[in-house]
C-alpha positions as CSV (number, residue, x, y, z in Angstrom):
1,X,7.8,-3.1,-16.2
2,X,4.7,-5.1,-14.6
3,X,1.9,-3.0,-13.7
4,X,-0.7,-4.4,-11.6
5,X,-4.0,-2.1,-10.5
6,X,-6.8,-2.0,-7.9
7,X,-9.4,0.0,-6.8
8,X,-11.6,-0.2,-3.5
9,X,-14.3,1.9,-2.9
10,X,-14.2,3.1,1.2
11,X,-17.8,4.3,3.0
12,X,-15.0,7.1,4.5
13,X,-14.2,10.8,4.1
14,X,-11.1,11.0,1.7
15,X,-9.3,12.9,4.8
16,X,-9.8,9.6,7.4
17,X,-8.8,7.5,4.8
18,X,-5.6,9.5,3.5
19,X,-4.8,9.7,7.2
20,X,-5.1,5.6,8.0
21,X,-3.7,4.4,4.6
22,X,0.1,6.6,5.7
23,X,0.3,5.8,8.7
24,X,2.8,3.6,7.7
25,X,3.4,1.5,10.7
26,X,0.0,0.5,11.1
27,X,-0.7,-1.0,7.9
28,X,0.1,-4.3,9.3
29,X,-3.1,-4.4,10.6
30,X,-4.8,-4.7,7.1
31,X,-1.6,-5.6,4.6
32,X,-2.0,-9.6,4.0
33,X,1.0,-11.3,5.5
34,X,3.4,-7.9,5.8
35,X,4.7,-5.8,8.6
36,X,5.9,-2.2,7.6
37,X,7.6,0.3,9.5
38,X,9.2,3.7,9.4
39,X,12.7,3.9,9.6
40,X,14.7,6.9,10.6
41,X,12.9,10.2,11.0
42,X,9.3,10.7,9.4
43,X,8.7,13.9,7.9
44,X,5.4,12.3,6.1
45,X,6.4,13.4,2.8
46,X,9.4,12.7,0.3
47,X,12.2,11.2,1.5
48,X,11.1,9.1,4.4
49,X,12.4,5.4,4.6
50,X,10.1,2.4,4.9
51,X,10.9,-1.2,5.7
52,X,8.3,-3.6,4.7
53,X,9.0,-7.6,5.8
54,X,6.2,-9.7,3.5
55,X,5.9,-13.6,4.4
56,X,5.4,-15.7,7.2
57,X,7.6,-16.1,10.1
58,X,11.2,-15.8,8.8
59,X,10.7,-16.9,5.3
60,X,9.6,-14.2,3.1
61,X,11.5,-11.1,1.9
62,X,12.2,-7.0,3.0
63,X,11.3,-4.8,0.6
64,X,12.9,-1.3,1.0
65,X,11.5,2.0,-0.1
66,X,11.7,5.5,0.3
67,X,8.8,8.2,-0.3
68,X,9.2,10.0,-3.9
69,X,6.2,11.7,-4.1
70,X,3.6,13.4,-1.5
71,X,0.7,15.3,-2.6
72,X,-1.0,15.5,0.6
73,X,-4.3,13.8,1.0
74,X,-4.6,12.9,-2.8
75,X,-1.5,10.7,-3.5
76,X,2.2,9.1,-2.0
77,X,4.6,7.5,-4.4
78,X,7.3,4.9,-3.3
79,X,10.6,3.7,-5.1
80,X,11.2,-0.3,-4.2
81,X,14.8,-0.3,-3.5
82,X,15.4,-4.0,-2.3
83,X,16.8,-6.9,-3.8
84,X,14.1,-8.6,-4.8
85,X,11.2,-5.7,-5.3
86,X,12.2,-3.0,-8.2
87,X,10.4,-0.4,-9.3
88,X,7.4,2.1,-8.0
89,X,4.0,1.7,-5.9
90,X,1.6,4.5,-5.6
91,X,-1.3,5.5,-3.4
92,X,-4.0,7.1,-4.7
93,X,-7.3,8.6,-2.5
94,X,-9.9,9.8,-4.6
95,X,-13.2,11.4,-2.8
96,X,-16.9,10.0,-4.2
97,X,-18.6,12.8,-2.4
98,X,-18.3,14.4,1.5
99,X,-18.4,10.7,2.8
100,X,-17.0,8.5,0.3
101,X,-13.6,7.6,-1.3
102,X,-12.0,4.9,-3.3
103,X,-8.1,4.4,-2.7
104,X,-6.0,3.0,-6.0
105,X,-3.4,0.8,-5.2
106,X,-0.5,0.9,-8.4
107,X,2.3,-1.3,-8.7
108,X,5.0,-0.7,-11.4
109,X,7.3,-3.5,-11.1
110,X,10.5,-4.3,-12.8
111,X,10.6,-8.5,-12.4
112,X,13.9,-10.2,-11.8
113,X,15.2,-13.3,-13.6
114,X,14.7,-12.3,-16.9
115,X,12.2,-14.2,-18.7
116,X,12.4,-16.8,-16.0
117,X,10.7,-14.1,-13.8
118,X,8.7,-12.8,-16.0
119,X,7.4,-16.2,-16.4
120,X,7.0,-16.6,-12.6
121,X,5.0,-12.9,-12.4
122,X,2.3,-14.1,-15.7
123,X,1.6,-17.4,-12.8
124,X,1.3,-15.6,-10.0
125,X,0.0,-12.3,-11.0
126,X,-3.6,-13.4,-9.6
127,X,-2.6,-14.6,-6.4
128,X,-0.8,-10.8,-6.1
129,X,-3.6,-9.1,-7.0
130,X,-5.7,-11.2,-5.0
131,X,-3.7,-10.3,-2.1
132,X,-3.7,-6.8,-2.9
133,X,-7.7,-6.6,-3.4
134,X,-8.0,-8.4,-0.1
135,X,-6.1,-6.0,1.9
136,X,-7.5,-3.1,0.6
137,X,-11.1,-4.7,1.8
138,X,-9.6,-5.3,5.0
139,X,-8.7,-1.6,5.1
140,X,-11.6,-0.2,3.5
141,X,-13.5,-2.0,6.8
142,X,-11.2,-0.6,9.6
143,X,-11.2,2.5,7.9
144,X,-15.1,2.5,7.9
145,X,-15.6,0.7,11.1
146,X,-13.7,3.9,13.1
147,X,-15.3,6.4,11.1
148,X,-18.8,5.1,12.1
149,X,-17.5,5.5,16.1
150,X,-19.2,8.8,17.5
151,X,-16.7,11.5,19.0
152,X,-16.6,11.0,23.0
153,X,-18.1,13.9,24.5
């Protein structure tokens, strides 16, 4: 297994960024080059069935999952079932306080190809985690931006 970690502090209450960071079909907004949606019905908890379609137009790859673990508002856990992602990805929303939070973004990752992939993952392990620190700063920023807008009267 591959692990790969990050952690992004979010100017946010843990409960608007909980909220934002499942709603699963949304996080195209803020996920570099991916589009996810919900398949079948949500329950928003274990056993919901997500689709997530990484690349850029029609070349790229789905990666399947379904929901393994829900602690609500603190964590979610997802099992990759596709072809080409294996293994598990987890959420994590920790508060800093009444209006801060961080969210931890864990990738356990079995790598295909044998030591051929495993060669492939040590290359481009930084562009990955790259991609996965950019993200979360783009959804730190929504998240932050639409908790600064004041309640309509």
């Amino acid at each position: 297994m591959s692990e790969l970690q990050v952690t992004v502090p979010v100017d946010a209450p843990a409960g608007a960024v909980w909220s934002a960071l499942t709603d699963w079909d949304s996080q195209g907004e803020w996920m570099l080059g991916t589009e996810v949606r919900s398949v079948g019905p949500q329950r928003r908890g274990a056993g919901d069935r997500l689709e997530a379609f990484t690349g850029v137009g029609r070349i790229g790859f789905l990666d399947t999952m379904v929901v393994t673990d829900w602690v609500e508002g603190v964590e979610v856990t997802v099992e990759h079932t596709g072809k080409i992602v294996r293994g598990t990805g987890t959420f994590r929303v920790e508060p800093d306080g009444p209006d801060r939070s961080a969210v931890v973004w864990i990738e356990n990752l079995s790598i295909p190809g044998g030591a051929v992939g495993e060669a492939l993952w040590r290359l481009t392990r930084p562009i990955s985690r790259w991609a996965v620190v950019h993200s979360l700063r783009r959804f730190a920023a929504q998240v932050e931006s639409a908790s600064r807008v004041p309640a309509a009267a």
